[in-house]
C-alpha positions in Angstrom: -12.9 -2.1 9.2 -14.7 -0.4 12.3 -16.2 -3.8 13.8 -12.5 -4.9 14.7 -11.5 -1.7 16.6 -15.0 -1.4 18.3 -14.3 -5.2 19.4 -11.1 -4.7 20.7 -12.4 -1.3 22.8 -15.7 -3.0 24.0 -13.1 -5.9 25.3 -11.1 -3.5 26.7 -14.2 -1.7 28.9 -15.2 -5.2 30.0 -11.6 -5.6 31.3 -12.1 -2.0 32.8 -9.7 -0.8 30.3 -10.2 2.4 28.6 -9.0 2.9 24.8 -9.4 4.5 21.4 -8.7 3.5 17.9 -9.1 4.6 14.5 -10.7 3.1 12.0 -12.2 3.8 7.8 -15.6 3.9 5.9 -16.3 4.0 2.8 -18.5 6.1 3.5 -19.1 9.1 5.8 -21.8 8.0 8.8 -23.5 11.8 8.4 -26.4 11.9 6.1 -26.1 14.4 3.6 -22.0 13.8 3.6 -19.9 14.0 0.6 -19.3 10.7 -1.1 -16.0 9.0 -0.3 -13.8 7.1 2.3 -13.7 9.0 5.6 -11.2 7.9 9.2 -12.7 7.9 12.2 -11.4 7.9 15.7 -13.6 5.8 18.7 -12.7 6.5 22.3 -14.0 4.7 25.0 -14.2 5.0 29.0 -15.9 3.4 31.5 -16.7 5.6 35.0 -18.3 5.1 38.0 -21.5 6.6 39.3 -22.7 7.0 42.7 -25.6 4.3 43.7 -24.9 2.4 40.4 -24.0 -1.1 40.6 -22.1 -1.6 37.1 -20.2 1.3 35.5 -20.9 3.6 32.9 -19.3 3.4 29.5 -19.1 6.6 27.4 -17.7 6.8 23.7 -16.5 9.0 21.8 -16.6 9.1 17.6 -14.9 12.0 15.6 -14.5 12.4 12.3 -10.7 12.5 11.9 -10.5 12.5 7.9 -9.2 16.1 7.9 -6.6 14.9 9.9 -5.6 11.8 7.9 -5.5 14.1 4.9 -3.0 16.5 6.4 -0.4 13.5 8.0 -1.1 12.2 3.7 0.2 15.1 2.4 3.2 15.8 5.1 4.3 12.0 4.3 4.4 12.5 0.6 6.2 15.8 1.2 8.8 14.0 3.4 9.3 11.3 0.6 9.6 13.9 -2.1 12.0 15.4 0.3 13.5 12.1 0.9 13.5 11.4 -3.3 15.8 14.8 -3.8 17.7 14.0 -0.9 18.7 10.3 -2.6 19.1 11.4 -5.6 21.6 14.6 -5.1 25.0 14.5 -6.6 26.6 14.7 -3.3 26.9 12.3 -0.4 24.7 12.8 2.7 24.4 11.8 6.0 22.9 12.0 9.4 23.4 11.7 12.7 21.9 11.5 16.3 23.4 13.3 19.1 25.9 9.9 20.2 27.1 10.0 16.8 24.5 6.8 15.3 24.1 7.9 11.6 20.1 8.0 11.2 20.0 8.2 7.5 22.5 7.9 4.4 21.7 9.5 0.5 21.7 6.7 -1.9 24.9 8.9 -3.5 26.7 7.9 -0.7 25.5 4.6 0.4 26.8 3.7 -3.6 
């Protein structure tokens, strides 16, 4: 829901904070738009202006649904990867540079 992140930034620019968030519609805010769900990112930043008295806030709204889409189907790739990975008939491991093992195959972990 958008009214929760737009809350926490306009909190934020009272503070003097600045901040960004993302956030999903139902529905694209475009007219003319394709149907469906699209992710949005808000950015928020409040500046100063010569001979003003309060400061300025600007935002910022992008459409980030392409980009949502993309980190989707990289996830699901990982977990497929992931899937073959647990499922191989040898044992796996890995490991971090001091030696902390960072992932066991299900074939070995049984």
């Amino acid at each position: 829901e958008a009214s929760v992140t737009i809350y926490r930034l306009a909190s934020g620019l009272r503070d003097g904070q600045p901040g960004d968030g993302e956030f999903r519609l139902a529905q694209s805010i475009r007219p003319g738009a394709e149907p469906g769900a699209r992710w949005y990112r808000a950015r928020a930043r409040a500046f100063s202006v010569p001979g003003q008295r309060l400061p300025m806030l600007a935002w910022q709204l992008a459409d980030i649904s392409q980009e949502r889409a993309e980190q989707e189907r990289f996830f699901l790739d990982l977990q497929k990867a992931i899937d073959h990975l647990d499922h191989a008939p040898a044992g796996f491991f890995s490991a971090d540079q001091d030696g902390r093992v960072t992932y066991i195959n299900a074939t070995l972990a049984g």
